[in-house]
C-alpha positions as CSV (number, residue, x, y, z in Angstrom):
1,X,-46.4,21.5,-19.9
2,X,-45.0,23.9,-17.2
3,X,-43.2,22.7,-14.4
4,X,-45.8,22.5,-11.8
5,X,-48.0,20.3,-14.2
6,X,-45.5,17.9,-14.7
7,X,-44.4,17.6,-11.1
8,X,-48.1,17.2,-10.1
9,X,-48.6,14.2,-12.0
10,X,-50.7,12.1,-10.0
11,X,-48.4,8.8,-10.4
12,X,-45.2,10.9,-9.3
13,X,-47.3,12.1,-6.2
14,X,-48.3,8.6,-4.9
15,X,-44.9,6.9,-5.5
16,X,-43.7,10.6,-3.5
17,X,-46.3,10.0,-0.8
18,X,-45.3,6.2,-0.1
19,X,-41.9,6.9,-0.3
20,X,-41.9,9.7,2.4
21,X,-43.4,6.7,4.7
22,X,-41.4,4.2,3.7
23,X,-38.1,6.4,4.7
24,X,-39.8,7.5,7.9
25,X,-40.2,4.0,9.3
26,X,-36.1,3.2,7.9
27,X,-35.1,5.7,10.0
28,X,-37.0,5.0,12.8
29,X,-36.0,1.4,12.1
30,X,-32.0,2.3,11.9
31,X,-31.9,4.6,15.4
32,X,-34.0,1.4,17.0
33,X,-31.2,-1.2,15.3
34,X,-28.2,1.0,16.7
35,X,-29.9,1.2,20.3
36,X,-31.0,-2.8,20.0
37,X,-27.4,-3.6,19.4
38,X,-26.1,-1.5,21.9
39,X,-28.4,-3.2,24.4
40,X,-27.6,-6.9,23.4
41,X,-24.3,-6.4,23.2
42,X,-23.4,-4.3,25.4
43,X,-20.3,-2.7,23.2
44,X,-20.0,0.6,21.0
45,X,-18.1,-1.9,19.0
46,X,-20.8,-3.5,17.7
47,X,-22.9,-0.7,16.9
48,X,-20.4,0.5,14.9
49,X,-20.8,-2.6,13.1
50,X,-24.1,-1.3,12.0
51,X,-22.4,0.7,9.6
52,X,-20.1,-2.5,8.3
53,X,-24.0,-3.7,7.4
54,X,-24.2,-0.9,4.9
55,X,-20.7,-1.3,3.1
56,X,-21.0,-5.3,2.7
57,X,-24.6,-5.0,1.1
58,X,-23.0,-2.5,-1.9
59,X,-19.8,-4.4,-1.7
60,X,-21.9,-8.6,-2.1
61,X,-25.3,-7.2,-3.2
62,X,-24.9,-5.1,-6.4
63,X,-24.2,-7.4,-8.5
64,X,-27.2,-9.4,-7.0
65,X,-29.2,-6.5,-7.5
66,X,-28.0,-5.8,-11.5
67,X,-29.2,-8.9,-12.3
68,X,-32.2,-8.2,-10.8
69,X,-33.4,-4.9,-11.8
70,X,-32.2,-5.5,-15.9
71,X,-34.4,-8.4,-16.0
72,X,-37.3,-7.5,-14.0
73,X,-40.0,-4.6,-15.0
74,X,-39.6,-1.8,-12.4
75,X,-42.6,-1.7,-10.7
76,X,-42.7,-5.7,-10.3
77,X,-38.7,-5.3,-8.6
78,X,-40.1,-2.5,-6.6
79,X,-43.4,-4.0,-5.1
80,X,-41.4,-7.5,-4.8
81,X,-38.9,-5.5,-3.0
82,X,-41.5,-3.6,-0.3
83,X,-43.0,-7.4,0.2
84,X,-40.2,-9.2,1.0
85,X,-38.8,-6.1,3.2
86,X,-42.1,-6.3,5.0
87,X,-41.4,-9.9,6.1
88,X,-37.6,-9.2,6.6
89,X,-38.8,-6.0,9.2
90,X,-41.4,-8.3,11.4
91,X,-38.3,-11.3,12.0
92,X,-35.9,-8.7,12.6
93,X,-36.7,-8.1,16.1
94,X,-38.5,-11.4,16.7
95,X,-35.2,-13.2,18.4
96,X,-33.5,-11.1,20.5
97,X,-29.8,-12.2,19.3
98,X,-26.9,-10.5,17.7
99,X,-26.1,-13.1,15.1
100,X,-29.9,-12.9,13.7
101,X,-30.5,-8.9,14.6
102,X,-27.3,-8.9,11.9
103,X,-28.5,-11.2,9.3
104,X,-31.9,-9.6,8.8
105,X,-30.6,-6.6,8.8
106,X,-28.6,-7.2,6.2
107,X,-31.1,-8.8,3.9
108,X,-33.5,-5.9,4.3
109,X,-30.2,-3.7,2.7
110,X,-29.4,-6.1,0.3
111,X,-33.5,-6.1,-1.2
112,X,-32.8,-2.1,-1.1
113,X,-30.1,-1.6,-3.4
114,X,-32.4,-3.6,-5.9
115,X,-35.6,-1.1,-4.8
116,X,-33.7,2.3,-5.3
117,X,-32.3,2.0,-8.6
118,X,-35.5,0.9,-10.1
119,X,-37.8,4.2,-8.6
120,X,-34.9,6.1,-9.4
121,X,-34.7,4.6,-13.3
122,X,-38.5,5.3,-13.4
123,X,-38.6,9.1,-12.5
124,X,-38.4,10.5,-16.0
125,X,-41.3,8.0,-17.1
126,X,-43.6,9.5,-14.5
127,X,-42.4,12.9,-14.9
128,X,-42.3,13.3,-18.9
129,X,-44.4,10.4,-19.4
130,X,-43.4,7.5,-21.9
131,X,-42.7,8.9,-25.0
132,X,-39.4,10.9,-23.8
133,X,-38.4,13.0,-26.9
134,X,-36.8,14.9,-24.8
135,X,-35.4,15.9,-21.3
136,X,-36.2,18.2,-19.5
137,X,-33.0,18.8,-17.3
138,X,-34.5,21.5,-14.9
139,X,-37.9,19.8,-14.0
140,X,-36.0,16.0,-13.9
141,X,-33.5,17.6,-11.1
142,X,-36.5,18.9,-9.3
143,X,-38.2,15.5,-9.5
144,X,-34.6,14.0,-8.2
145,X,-34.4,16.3,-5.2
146,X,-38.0,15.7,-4.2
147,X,-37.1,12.1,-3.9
148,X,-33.8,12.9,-2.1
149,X,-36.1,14.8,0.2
150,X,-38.5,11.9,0.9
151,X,-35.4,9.8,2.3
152,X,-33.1,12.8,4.2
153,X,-35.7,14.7,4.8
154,X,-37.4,12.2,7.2
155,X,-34.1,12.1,9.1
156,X,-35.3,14.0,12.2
157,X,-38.7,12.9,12.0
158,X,-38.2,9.5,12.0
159,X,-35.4,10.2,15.2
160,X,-38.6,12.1,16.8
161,X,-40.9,9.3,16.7
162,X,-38.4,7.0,17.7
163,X,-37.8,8.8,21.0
164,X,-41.4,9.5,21.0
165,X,-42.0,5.6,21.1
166,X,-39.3,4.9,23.3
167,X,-41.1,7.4,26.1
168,X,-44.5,5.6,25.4
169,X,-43.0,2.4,26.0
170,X,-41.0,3.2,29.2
171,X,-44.7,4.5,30.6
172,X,-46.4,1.3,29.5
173,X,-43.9,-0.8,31.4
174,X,-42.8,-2.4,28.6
175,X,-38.7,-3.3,28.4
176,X,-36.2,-5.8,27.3
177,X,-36.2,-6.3,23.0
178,X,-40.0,-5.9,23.3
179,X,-40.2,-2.5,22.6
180,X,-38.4,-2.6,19.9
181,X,-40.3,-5.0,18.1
182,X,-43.0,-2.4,18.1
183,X,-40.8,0.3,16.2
184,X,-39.5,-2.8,13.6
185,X,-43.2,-3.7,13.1
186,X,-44.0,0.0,12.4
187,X,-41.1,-0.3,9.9
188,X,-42.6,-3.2,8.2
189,X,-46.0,-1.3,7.8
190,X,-44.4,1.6,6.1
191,X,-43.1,-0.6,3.8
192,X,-46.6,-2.4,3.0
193,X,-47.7,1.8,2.1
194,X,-44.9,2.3,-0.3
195,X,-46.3,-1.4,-1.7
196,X,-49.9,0.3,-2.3
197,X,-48.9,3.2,-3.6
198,X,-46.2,1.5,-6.2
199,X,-49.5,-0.7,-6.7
200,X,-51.7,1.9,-7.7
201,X,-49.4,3.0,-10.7
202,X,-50.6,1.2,-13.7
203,X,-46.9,1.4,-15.2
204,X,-43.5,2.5,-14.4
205,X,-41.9,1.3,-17.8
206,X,-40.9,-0.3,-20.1
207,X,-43.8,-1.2,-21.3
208,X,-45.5,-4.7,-21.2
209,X,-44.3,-7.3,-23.9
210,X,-40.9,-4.8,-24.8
211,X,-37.9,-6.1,-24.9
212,X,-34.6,-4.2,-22.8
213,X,-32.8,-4.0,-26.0
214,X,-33.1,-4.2,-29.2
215,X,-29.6,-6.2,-29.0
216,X,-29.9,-9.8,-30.2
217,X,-26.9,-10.3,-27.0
218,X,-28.6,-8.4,-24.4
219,X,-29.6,-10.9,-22.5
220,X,-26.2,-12.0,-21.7
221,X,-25.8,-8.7,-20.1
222,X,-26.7,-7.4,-16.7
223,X,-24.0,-7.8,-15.0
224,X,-23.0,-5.3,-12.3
225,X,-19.3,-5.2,-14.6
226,X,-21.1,-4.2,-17.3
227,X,-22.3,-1.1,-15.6
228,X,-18.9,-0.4,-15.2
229,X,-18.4,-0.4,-18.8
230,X,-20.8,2.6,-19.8
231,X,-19.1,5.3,-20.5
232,X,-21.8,7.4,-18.7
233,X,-21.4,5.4,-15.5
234,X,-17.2,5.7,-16.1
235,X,-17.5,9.5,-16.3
236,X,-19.9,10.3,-13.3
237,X,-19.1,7.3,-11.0
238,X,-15.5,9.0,-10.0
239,X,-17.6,12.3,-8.7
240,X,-20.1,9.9,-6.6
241,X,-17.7,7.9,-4.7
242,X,-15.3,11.2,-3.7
243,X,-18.6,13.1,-2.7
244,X,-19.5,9.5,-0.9
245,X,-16.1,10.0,0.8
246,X,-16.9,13.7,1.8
247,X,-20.1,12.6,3.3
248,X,-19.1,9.5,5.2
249,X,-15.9,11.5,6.7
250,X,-18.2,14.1,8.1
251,X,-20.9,11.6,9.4
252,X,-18.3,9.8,11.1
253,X,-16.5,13.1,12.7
254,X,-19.3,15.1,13.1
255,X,-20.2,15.0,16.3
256,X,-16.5,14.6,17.8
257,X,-15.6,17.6,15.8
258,X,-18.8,19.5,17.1
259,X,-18.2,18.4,20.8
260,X,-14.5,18.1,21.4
261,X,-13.0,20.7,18.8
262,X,-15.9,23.8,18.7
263,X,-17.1,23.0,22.0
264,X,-20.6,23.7,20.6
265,X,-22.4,20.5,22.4
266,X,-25.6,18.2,21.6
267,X,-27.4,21.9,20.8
268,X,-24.8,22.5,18.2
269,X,-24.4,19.6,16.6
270,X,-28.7,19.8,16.5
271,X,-28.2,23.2,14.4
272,X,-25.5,21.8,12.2
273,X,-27.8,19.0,11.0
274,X,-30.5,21.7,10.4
275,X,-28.7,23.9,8.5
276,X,-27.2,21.2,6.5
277,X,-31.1,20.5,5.8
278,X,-31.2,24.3,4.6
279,X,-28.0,23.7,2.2
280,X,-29.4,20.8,0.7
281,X,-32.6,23.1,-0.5
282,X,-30.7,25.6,-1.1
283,X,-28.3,23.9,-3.6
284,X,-31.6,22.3,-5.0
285,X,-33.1,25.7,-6.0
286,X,-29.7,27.2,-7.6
287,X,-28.9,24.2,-9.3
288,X,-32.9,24.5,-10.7
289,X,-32.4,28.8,-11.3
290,X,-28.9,28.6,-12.9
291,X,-28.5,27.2,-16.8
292,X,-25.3,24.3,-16.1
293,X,-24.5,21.9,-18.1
294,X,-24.8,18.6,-15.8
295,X,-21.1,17.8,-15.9
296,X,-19.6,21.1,-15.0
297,X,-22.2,20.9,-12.1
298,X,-21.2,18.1,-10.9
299,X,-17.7,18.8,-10.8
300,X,-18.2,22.5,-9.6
301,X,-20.3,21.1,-6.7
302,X,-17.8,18.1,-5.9
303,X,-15.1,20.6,-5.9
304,X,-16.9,23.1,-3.7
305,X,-17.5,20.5,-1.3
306,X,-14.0,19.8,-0.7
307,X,-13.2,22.7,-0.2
308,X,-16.0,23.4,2.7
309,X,-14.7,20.4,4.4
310,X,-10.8,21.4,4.3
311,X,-11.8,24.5,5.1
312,X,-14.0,23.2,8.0
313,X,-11.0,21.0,9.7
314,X,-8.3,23.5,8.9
315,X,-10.3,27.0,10.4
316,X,-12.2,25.2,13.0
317,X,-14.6,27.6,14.3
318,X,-18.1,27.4,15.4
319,X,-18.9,30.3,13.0
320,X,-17.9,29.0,9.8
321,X,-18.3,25.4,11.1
322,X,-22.0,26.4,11.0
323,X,-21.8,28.1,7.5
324,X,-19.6,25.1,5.8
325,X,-22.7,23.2,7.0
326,X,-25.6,25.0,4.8
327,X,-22.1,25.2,1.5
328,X,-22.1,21.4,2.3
329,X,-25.0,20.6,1.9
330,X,-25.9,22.4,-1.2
331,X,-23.0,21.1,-2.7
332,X,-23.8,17.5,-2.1
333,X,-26.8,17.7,-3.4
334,X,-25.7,19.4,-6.4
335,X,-23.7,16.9,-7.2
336,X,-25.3,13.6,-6.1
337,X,-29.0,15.0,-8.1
338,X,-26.5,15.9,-10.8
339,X,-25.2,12.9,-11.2
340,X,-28.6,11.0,-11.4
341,X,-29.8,13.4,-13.6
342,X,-26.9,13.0,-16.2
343,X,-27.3,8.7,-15.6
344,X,-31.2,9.5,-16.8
345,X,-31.0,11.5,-19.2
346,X,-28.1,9.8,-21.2
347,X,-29.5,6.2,-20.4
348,X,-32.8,3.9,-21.3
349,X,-33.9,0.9,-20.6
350,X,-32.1,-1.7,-18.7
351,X,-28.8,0.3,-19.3
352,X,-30.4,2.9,-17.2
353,X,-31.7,0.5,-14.5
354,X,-28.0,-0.3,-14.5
355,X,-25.8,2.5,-14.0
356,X,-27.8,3.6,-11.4
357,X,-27.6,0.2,-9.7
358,X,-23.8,0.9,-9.8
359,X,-24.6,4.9,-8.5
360,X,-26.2,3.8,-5.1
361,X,-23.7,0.9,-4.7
362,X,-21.1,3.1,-5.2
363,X,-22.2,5.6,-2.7
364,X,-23.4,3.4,0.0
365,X,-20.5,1.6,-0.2
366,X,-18.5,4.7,-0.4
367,X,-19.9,6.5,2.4
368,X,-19.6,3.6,5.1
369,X,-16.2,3.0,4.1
370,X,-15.2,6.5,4.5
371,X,-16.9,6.8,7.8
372,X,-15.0,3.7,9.5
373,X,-11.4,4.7,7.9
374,X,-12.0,8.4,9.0
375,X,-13.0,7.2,12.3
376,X,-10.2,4.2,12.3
377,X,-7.6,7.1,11.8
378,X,-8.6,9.7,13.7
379,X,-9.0,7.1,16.6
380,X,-5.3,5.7,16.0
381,X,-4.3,9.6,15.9
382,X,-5.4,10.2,19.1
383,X,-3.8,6.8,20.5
384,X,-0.6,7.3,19.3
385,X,-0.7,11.0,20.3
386,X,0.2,12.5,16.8
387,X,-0.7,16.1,16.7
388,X,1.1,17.7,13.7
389,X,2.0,21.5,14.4
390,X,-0.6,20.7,17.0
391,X,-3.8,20.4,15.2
392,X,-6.5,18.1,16.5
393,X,-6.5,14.4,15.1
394,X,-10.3,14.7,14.1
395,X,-9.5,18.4,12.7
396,X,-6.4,16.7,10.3
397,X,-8.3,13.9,9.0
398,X,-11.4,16.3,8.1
399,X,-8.7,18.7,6.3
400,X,-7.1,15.9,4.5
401,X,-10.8,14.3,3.3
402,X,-11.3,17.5,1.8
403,X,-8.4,17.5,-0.1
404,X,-8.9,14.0,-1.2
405,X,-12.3,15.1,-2.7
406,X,-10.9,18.1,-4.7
407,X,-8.5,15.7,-6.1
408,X,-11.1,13.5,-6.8
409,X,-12.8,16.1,-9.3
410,X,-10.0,15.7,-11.5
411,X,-11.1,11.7,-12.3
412,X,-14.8,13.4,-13.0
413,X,-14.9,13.6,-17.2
414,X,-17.4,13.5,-19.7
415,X,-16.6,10.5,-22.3
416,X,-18.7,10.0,-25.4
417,X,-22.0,8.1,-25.7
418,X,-23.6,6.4,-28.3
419,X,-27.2,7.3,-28.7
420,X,-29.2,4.7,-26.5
421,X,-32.4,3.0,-27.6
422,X,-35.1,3.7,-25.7
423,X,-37.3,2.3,-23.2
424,X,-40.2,2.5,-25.9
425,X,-38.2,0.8,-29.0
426,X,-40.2,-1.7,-30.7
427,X,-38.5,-5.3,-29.7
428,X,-35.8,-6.7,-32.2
429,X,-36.9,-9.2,-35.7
């Protein structure tokens, strides 16, 4: 079956479809949490503790959500997931105080890290159905970036029709926490779409009435440690939190960096996004032309992208600021679609569900840590008035997260893995 056929399968194109809703409305629903913060509060301080919501989730919640999503079927953790976020999305904006606006959105990350792992563990069962001889390692990183693309790819979208709604409700008269609710109960639709569409998939593996594994131990295992002890998950985990670190330091000092350093304003920083958009693809098709063995991708592309960002602190320029962008963003993708690919096609069963429990905690964790520390230092830079050999605080730290990554490449190895069972192994005597 060609690539197109398999990519085309009806099941992969409703859980595509109600997954490009679903990450529409969390976008909307993350610019309107910033901006409701900002409004009860009144303090940039707090908004930045938006981004504290996303590193104590992976940090709490992962081993919350291992347990979860090694004893539950997929599509059951999935649908369960959408249901309770849909209830989590309408309360959100109900009371219009800080302590509760924080708790809700908390839980609604928390039920997350149990949803992704599961749609990500059940990609090569829609895709090659659920016999899985074999693996196809082209068409699964295809099937990967399509998936990445529902999420990032809604990015400006979702910022659109947040402004959009924010200009209709202005007109209509409506203010205070009020039109906000709106935007959270738009969220909370979205979410009952991605329930439908999960719904009308008869089966996301394994199948009914199997067991995980066919060891007699297995279930005294599920722990989020025990992720940690797959080789697999040792070899590629390394590469996904130093490619977390890359991300999170630009995110945090992207728009400094665009505004105070390259003097390229709101317009500029707009481009940068787009063309990071254009990387991403970009990466996606070479990864899906070239013939790589998964590891030596992943560390090419990890490497590659710590270069870009030294490169992009220590040069400094508008031009290559805008070419690093498009290098970044192939790379990152490279790596991050590598790195699920390598998890699925080495892993079955619950051992899959788990490593790549441990893969998104990893990187959401990783990626909100680096963006406060970044931000943390470059801030105490420019307090304490340390320019060395004159170079621009948020210019140094960028430089030095860059070479953090490429060191990071170095803890990236492949170790050896015992032949898994599989998700269609008849249960244990």
């Amino acid at each position: 079956m060609g690539l197109k056929d398999r990519l085309n399968r009806r099941d992969f194109r409703r859980l595509m479809v109600g997954q490009t809703v679903s990450s529409l409305g969390d976008w909307m629903g993350t610019l309107a949490l910033m901006y409701f913060v900002l409004e009860l509060s009144g303090s940039t301080t707090a908004v930045g503790g938006v981004l504290v919501l996303r590193l104590l989730p992976s940090a709490l919640g992962a081993p919350l959500a291992a347990r979860v999503v090694t004893r539950w079927r997929r599509r059951s953790v999935m649908m369960t997931s959408d249901l309770i976020r849909v209830g989590m999305a309408v309360a959100l904006p109900v009371l219009p105080h800080l302590w509760w606006v924080y708790f809700w959105a908390f839980a609604i990350e928390v039920v997350g890290l149990c949803f992704l792992p599961a749609r990500d563990a059940a990609i090569p069962w829609l895709i090659e159905g659920p016999d899985q001889k074999e693996h196809d390692t082209g068409t699964l990183e295809v099937a990967n970036g399509i998936t990445m693309a529902t999420s990032y790819g809604m990015i400006p979208v979702g910022a659109g029709a947040f402004g959009l709604m924010l200009w209709v409700s202005n007109h209509v008269g409506w203010e205070g926490h009020w039109r906000y609710v709106v935007v959270f109960w738009l969220d909370a639709l979205t979410y009952l779409v991605s329930y439908f569409a999960i719904r009308s998939i008869p089966d996301l593996g394994p199948r009914r009435g199997e067991r995980w594994a066919t060891e007699p131990e297995e279930p005294k295992q599920g722990g989020f440690l025990d992720a940690l002890r797959l080789p697999v998950v040792r070899g590629v985990l390394p590469g996904v939190a130093v490619v977390a670190l890359g991300l999170g330091a630009l995110f945090s000092l992207g728009v400094v960096f665009v505004q105070d350093v390259v003097h390229a304003g709101p317009i500029g920083f707009g481009v940068l996004v787009a063309l990071f958009g254009v990387g991403a693809v970009s990466g996606l098709v070479i990864v899906r032309k070239g013939d790589w063995h998964l590891m030596t991708q992943i560390r090419t592309a990890t490497a590659l992208q710590g270069v870009t960002i030294a490169m992009m602190g220590a040069i400094a320029s508008l031009t290559w600021s805008f070419v690093g962008a498009v290098l970044f963003g192939g790379a990152a993708t490279a790596a991050l679609v590598g790195g699920i690919t390598y998890m699925q096609e080495s892993l079955d069963g619950y051992r899959r569900n788990l490593a790549l429990t441990a893969f998104h905690a990893t990187l959401r964790f990783g990626l909100a840590l680096a963006a406060l520390v970044s931000g943390a230092a470059s801030d105490a830079l420019e307090e304490w008035n340390i320019s060395p050999l004159g170079v621009a605080p948020p210019r140094l730290v960028l430089a030095l997260s860059g070479l953090v990554v490429i060191a990071g490449t170095f803890l990236i190895r492949t170790e050896s893995v015992p032949d898994p069972p599989r998700d269609t192994d008849p249960p244990s005597s």
